[in-house]
C-alpha positions as CSV (number, residue, x, y, z in Angstrom):
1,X,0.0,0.0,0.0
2,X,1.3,3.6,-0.5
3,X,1.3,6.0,2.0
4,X,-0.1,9.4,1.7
5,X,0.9,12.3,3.7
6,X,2.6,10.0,6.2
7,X,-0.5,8.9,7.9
8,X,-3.2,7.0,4.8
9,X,-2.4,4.0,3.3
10,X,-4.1,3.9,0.2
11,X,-5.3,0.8,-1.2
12,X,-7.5,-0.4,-3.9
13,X,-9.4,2.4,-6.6
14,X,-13.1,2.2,-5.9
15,X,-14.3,5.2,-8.2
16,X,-13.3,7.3,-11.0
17,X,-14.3,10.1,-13.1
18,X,-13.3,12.8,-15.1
19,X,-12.2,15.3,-11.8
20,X,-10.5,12.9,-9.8
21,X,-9.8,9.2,-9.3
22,X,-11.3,7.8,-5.3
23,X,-9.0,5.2,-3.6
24,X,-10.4,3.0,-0.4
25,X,-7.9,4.1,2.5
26,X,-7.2,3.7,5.7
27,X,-6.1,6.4,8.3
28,X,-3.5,4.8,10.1
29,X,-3.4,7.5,13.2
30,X,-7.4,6.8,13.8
31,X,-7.7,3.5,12.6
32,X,-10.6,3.8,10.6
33,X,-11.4,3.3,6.7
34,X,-11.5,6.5,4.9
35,X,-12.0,7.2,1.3
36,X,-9.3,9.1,-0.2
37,X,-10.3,11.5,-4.0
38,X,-7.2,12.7,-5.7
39,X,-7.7,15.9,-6.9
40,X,-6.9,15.8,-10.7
41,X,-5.9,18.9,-13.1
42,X,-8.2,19.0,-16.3
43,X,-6.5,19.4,-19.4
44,X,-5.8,23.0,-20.2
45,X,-6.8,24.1,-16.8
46,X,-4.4,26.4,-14.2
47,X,-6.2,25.4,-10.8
48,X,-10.0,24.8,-10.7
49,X,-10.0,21.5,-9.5
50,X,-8.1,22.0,-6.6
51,X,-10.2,25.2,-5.7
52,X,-13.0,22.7,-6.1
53,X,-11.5,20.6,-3.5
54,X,-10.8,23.4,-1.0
55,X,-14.2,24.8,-1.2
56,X,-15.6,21.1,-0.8
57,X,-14.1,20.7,2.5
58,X,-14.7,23.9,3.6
59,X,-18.3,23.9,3.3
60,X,-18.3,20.6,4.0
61,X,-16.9,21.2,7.3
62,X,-19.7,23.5,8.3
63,X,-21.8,21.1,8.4
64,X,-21.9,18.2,11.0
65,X,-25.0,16.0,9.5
66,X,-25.7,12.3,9.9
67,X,-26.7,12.5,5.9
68,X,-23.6,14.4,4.5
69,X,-20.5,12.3,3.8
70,X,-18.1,14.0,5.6
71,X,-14.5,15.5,4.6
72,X,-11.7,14.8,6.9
73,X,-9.0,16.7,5.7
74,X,-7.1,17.7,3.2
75,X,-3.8,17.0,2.5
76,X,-0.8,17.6,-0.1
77,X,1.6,14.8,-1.1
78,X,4.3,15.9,-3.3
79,X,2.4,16.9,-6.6
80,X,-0.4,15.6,-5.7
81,X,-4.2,17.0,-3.7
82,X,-6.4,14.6,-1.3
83,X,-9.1,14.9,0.0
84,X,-9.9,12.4,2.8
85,X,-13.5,11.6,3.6
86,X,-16.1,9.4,4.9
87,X,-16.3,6.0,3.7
88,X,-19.8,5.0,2.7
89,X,-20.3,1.7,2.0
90,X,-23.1,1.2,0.0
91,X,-24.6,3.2,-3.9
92,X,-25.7,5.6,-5.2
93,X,-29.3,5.8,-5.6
94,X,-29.9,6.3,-9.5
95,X,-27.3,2.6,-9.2
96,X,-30.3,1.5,-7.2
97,X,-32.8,2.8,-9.4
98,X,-31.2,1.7,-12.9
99,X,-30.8,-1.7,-10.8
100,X,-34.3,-2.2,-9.1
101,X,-36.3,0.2,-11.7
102,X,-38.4,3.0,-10.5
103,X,-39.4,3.1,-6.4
104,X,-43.0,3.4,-4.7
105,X,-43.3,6.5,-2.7
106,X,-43.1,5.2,0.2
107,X,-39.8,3.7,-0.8
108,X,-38.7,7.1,-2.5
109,X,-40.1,9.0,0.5
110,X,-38.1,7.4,3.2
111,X,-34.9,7.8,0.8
112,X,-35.3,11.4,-0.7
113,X,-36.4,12.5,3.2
114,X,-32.8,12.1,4.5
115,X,-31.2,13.9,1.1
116,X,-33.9,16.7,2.0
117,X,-32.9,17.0,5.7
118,X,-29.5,17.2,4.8
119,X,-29.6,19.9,2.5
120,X,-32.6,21.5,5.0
121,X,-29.5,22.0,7.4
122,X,-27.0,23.1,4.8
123,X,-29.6,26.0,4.0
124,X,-29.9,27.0,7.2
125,X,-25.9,28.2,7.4
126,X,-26.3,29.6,3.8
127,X,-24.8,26.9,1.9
128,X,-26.6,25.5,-1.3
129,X,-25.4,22.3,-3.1
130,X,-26.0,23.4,-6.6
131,X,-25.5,20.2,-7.6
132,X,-28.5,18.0,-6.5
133,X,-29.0,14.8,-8.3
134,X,-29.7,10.7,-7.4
135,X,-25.7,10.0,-8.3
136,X,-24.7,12.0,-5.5
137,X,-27.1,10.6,-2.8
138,X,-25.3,7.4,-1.5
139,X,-27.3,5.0,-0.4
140,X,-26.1,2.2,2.5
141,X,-27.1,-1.3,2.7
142,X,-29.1,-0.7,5.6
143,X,-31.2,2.5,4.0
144,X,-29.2,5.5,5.5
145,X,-28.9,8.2,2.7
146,X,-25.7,10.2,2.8
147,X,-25.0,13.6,0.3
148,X,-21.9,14.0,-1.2
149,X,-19.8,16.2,-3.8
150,X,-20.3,19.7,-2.1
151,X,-17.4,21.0,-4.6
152,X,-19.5,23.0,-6.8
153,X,-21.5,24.3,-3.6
154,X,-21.6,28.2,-2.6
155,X,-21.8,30.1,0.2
156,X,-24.1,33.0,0.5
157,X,-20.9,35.1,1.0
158,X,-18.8,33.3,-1.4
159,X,-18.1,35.2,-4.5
160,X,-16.6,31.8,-6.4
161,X,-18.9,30.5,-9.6
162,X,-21.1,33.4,-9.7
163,X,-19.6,34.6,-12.9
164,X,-21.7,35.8,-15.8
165,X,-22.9,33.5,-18.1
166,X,-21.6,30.2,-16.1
167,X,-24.2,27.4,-15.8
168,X,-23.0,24.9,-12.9
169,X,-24.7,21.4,-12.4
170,X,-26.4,18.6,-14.0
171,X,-28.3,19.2,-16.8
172,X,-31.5,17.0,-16.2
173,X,-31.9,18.3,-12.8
174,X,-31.1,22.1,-13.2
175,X,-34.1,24.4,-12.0
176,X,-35.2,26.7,-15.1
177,X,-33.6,29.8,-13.9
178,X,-30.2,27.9,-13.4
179,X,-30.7,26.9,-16.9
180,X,-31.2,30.6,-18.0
181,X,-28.1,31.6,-16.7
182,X,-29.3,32.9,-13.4
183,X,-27.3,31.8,-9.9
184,X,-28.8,29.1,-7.9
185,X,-30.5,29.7,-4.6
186,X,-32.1,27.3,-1.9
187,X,-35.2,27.2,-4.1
188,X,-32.9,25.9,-7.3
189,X,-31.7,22.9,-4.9
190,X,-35.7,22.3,-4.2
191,X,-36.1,22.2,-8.1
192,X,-33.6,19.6,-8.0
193,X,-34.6,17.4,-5.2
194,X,-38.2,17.2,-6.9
195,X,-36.2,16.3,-10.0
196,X,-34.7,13.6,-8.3
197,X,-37.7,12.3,-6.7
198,X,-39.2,12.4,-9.9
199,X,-36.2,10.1,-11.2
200,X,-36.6,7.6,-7.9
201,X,-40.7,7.5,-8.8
202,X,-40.5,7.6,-12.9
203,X,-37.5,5.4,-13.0
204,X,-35.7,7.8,-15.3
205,X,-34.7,11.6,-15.3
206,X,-37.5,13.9,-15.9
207,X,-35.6,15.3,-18.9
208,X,-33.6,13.3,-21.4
209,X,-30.6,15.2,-21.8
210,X,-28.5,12.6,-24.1
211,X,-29.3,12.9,-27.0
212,X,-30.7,16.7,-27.3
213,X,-29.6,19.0,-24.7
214,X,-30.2,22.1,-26.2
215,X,-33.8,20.9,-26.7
216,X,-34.1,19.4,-23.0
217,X,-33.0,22.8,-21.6
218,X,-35.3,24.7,-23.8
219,X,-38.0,22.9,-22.3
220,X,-36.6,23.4,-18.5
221,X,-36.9,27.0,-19.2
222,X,-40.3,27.5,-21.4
223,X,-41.9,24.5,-20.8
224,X,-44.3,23.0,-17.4
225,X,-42.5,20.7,-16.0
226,X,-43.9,16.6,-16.5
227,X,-45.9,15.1,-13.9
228,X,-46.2,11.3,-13.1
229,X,-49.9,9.5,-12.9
230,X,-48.1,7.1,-10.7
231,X,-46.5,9.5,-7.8
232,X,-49.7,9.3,-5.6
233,X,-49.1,10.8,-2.1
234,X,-46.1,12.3,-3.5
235,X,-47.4,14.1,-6.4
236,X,-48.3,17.2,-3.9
237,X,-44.1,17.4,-3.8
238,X,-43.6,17.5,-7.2
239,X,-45.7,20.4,-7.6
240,X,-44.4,22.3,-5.0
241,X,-40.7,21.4,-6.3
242,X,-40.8,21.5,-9.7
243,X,-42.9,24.6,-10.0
244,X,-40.8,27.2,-12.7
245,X,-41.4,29.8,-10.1
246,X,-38.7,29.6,-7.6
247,X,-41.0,31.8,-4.9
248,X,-44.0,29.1,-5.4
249,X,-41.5,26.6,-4.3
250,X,-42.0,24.6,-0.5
251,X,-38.5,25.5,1.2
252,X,-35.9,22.3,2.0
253,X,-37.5,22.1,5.3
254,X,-41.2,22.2,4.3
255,X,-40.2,19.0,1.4
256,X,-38.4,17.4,4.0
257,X,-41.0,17.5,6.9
258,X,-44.1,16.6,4.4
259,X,-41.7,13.4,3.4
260,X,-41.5,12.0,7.1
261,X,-45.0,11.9,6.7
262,X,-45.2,8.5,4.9
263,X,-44.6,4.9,6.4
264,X,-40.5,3.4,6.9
265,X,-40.5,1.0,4.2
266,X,-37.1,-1.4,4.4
267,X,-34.5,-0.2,1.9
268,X,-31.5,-3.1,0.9
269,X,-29.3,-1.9,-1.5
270,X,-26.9,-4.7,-3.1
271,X,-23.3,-4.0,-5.0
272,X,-23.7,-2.6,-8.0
273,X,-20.9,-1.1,-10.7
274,X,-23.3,1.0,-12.6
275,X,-21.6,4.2,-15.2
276,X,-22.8,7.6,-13.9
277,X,-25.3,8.5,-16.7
278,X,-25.9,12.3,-15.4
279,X,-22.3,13.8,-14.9
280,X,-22.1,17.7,-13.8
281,X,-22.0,19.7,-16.8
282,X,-20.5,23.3,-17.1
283,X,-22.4,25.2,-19.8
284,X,-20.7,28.1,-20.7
285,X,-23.6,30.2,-22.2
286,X,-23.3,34.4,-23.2
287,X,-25.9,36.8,-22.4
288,X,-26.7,36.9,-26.2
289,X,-27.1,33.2,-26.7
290,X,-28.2,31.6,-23.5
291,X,-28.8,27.8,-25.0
292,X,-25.1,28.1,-26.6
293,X,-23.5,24.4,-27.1
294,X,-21.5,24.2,-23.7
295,X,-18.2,22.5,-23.3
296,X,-18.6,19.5,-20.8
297,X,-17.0,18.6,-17.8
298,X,-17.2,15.3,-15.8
299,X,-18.3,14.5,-12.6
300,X,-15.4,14.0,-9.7
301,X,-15.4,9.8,-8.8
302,X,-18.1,9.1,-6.0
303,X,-17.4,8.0,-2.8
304,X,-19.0,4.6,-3.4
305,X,-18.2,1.3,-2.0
306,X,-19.2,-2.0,-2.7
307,X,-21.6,-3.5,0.5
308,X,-22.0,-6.9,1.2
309,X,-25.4,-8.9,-0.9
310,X,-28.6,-8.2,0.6
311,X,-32.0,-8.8,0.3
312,X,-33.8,-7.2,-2.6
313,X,-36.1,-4.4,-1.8
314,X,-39.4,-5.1,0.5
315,X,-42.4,-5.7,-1.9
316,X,-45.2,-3.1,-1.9
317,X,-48.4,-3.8,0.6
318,X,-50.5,-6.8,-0.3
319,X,-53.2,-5.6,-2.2
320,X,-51.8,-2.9,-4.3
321,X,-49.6,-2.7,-7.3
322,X,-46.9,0.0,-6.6
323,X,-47.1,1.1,-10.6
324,X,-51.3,1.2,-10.9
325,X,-52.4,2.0,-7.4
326,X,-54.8,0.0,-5.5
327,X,-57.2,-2.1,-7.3
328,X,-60.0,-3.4,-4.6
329,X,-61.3,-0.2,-3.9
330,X,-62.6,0.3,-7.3
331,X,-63.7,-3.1,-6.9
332,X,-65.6,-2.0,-4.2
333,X,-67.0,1.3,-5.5
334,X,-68.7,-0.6,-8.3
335,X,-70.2,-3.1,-5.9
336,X,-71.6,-0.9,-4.1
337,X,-73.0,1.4,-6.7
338,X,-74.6,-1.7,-7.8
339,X,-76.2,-2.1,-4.7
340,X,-77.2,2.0,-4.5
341,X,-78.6,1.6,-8.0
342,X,-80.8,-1.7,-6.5
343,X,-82.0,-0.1,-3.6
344,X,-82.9,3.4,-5.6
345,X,-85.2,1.2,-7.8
346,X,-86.4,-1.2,-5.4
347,X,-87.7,2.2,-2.9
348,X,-89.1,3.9,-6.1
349,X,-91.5,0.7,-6.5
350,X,-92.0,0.4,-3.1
351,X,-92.8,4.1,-3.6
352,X,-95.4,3.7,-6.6
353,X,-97.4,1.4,-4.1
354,X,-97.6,3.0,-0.7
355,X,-99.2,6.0,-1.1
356,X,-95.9,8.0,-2.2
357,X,-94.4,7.6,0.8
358,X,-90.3,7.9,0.5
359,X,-87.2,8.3,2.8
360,X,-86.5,11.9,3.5
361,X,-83.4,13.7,4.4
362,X,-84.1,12.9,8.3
363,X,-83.4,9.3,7.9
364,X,-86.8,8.1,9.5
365,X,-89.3,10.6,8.2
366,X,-91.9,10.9,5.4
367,X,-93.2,13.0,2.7
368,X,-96.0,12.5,0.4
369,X,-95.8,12.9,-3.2
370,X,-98.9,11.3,-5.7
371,X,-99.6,7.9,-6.5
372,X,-97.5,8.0,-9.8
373,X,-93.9,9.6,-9.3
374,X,-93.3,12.8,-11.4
375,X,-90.5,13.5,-12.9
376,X,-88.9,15.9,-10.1
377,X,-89.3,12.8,-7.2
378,X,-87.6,10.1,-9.8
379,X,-85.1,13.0,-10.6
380,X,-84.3,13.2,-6.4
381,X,-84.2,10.1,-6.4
382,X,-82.0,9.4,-8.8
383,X,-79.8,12.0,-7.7
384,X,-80.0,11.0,-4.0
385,X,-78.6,7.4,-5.4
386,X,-75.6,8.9,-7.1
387,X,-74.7,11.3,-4.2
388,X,-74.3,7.7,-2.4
389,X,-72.5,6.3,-4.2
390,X,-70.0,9.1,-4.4
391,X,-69.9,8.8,-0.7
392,X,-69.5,5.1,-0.5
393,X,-66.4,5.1,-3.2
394,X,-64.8,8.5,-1.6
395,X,-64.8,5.9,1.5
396,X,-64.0,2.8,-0.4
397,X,-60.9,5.0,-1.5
398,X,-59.6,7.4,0.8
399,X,-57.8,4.9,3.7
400,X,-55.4,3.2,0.9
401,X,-55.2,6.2,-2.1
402,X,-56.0,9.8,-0.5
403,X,-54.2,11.7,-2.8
404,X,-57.2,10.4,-5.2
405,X,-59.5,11.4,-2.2
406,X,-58.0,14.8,-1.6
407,X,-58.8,15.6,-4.9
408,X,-62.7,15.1,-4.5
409,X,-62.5,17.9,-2.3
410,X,-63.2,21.7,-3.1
411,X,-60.2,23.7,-2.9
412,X,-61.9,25.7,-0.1
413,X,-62.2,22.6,1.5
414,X,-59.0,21.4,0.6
415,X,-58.2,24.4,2.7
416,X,-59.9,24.2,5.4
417,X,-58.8,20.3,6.0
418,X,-55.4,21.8,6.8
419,X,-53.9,21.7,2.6
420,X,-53.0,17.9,1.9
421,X,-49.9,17.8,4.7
422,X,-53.1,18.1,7.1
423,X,-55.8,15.9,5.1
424,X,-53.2,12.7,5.1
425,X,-51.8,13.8,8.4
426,X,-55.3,12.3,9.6
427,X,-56.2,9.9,7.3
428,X,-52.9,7.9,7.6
429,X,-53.7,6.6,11.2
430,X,-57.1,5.3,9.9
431,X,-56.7,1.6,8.6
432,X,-60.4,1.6,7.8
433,X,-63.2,4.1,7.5
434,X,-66.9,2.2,6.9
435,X,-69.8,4.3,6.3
436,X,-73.6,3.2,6.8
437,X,-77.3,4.8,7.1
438,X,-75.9,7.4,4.5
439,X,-79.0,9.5,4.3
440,X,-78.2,12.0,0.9
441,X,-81.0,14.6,0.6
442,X,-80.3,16.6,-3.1
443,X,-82.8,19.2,-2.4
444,X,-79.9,20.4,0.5
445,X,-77.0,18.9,-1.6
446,X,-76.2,17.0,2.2
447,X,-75.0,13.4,2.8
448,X,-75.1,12.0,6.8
449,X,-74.4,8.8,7.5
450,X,-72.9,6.9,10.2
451,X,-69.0,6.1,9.9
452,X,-66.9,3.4,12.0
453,X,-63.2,4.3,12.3
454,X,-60.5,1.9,13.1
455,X,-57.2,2.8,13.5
456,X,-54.2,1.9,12.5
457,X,-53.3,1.6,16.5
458,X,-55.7,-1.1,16.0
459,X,-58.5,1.8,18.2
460,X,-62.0,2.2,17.2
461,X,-63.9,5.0,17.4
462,X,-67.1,6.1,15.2
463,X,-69.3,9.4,14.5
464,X,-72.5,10.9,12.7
465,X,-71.0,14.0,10.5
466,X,-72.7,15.5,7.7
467,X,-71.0,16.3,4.4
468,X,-71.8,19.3,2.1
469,X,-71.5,18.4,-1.7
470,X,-71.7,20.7,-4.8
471,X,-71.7,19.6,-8.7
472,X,-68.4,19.0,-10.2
473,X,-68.9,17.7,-13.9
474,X,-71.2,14.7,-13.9
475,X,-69.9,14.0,-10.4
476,X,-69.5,15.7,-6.9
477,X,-67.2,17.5,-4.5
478,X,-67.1,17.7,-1.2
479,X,-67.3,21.1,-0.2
480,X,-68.0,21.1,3.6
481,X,-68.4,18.8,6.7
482,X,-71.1,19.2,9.9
């Protein structure tokens, strides 16, 4: 083994890229593994990558975070730069991803949570990554998420890569304004971080940069950014994330407390040798040609090690496919309008024979109407059936999909429900929510009913509320509760 600076012995190369070449070490004084990044000279170039390097452990030394590899020190050895770090056994998480295809989100949640909390605490002493991307989120066998490559990060007071022109980071993941030329902020790391979830949930990148990256960049700037059908309780982050608007954008700490929301799901990530696929990219652009062709410059090596086989990745809750969503509660929606549809006709007989007597919006009471139906009663009554069955699939729904659910609300509602951090703050300790006596009276546009709650503490409790519907379409929202 060589020895570097007199105290790491260097041993075998575990990572390489264009910046820099990463060796597994060993500090010799502490005893400890270390992972040891020589700092490389690009052709043509006087000293960037070493000023990379300093500013790297600098920054990264401000920061004292269970999920942010962490620089040791850095050291010269004859010719040559370290930089001594943190050795993180595990990979990164677009290895996992190309390696296990796209994650559910509560598998992406408990992942992209820790990257968020990470870079929530970098923000709050004025450092932002700039450089935000699944290859630079390590992920260890046992789940733990760790950041890395803070050498293209900036201080608030740090005049370095704020130069006209100079577009720093990876291309797929770069906010709009980034892409424009403009220098990124806290809210250009959030950009990213949605990008990223949107790689861990999609399975890809959001934006195919290999073949056309002028085109993918013109769409980052001028385009909306692409949602996923398939993000479900996740989709809210995505649109507070990827919004072009950097002031419409949730700050770290609001992505990062919404995330710990969802359910721990078991993460085991396996050795894998997988080519980064989304290397940093300088793009050189001039204030008269913003989308110029930029020159390229690889990413430094990751600190990436290879972890001992594992079990695959926990499968997703019986009952659901993680790609389509649940299927038995659509199942179950069109049982039971079956059965609404039954009972509607069956009481509009009964009704055509007692005297016109029919259930009213008290439950118990009775109103008369002629011998034949008119139009108007068969109209309630049909109406009255579909409010019920609105009711009885919004309940069918909402304890396994309430991302679907939220969206059968009014906005105002929406609202008043506390926004969705509030609405699946509730409805995630409910295991099961069963409605019956639903009463639905058109004429007042109410449904009451009776509902049984169990809890996913395994408590039970029940209640007698009173929801307030308008027209939506050919369907209903819910735009109140009594």
């Amino acid at each position: 083994m060589d020895l570097i600076a007199g105290r790491y012995s260097r041993g075998r190369e575990i990572g390489r890229g264009g910046m820099g070449a990463v060796w597994l070490g060993r500090d010799d004084v502490l005893g400890r593994d270390v992972a040891l990044k020589r700092i490389g000279m690009v052709p043509g170039a006087s000293s960037p990558d070493l000023e990379r390097a300093e500013r790297e452990a600098r920054l990264a030394a401000r920061l004292n975070h269970p999920h942010v590899v962490a620089v040791y020190d850095l050291v010269d050895d004859g010719d040559d730069h370290w930089l001594v770090m943190e050795y993180v056994e595990g990979v990164t998480l677009a290895a996992l991803i190309s390696r296990d295809g796209a994650l559910a989100p509560d598998e992406a949640a408990v992942l992209v949570r820790q990257a968020a909390d990470a870079l929530a605490a970098a923000h709050a002493v004025g450092i932002v990554h700039r450089d935000v991307k699944p290859s630079n989120m390590l992920v260890t066998p046992g789940g733990d998420v760790k950041l890395s490559d803070f050498g293209i990060a900036r201080a608030e007071a740090d005049a370095s890569l704020t130069q006209t022109g100079l577009v720093t980071g990876s291309p797929a993941y770069l906010a709009p304004e980034v892409a424009s030329g403009a220098t990124a902020t806290e809210a250009s790391d959030v950009w990213s971080l949605g990008a990223s979830l949107f790689h861990a949930l999609a399975g890809h990148p959001p934006y195919d940069t290999r073949e056309n990256l002028m085109g993918a960049l013109y769409r980052i700037v001028h385009e909306e950014p692409p949602r996923l059908a398939e993000a479900g309780w996740l989709a809210p982050v995505l649109e507070h994330t990827m919004t072009r608007e950097p002031a419409d954008r949730w700050s770290m700490a609001q992505v990062r407390d919404f995330l710990a929301q969802g359910r721990d799901v078991a993460v085991h990530p396996a050795p894998l040798d997988v080519a980064d696929l989304d290397s940093t990219r300088v793009l050189d652009a001039t204030p008269e040609q913003p989308m110029a062709v930029p020159p390229i410059v690889a990413d430094p090596a990751l600190v990436v090690g290879p972890a001992a086989p594992a079990p695959t990745r926990a499968p997703p809750p019986a009952g659901r496919d993680r790609r389509r969503g649940p299927v038995w509660p659509w199942v179950a929606a069109v049982v039971a309008l079956v059965a609404v549809v039954v009972i509607a006709v069956a009481a509009l007989t009964s009704n055509s024979g007692n005297g016109g007597k029919h259930p009213g919006a008290g439950g118990g009471s009775t109103a008369s109407s002629p011998t034949n139906p008119s139009s108007s009663s068969s109209g309630n009554a049909a109406s009255a059936a579909a409010m019920t069955a609105f009711i009885t699939h919004y309940f069918a729904t909402v304890t396994s999909d309430d991302h679907a659910t939220y969206a059968m609300l009014t906005p105002a509602f929406q609202a008043q429900s506390g926004h969705y951090g509030g609405y699946h703050g509730f409805w995630r300790t409910i295991s099961s929510a069963t409605p019956s006596n639903i009463v639905a009276d058109p004429a007042s546009m109410t449904v009451s009913y009776d509902i049984a709650y169990v809890k996913t503490n395994g408590t039970h409790s029940t209640d007698h509320p009173t929801l307030h519907l308008v027209k939506s379409g050919s369907s209903y929202l819910i735009d109140g509760e009594s």
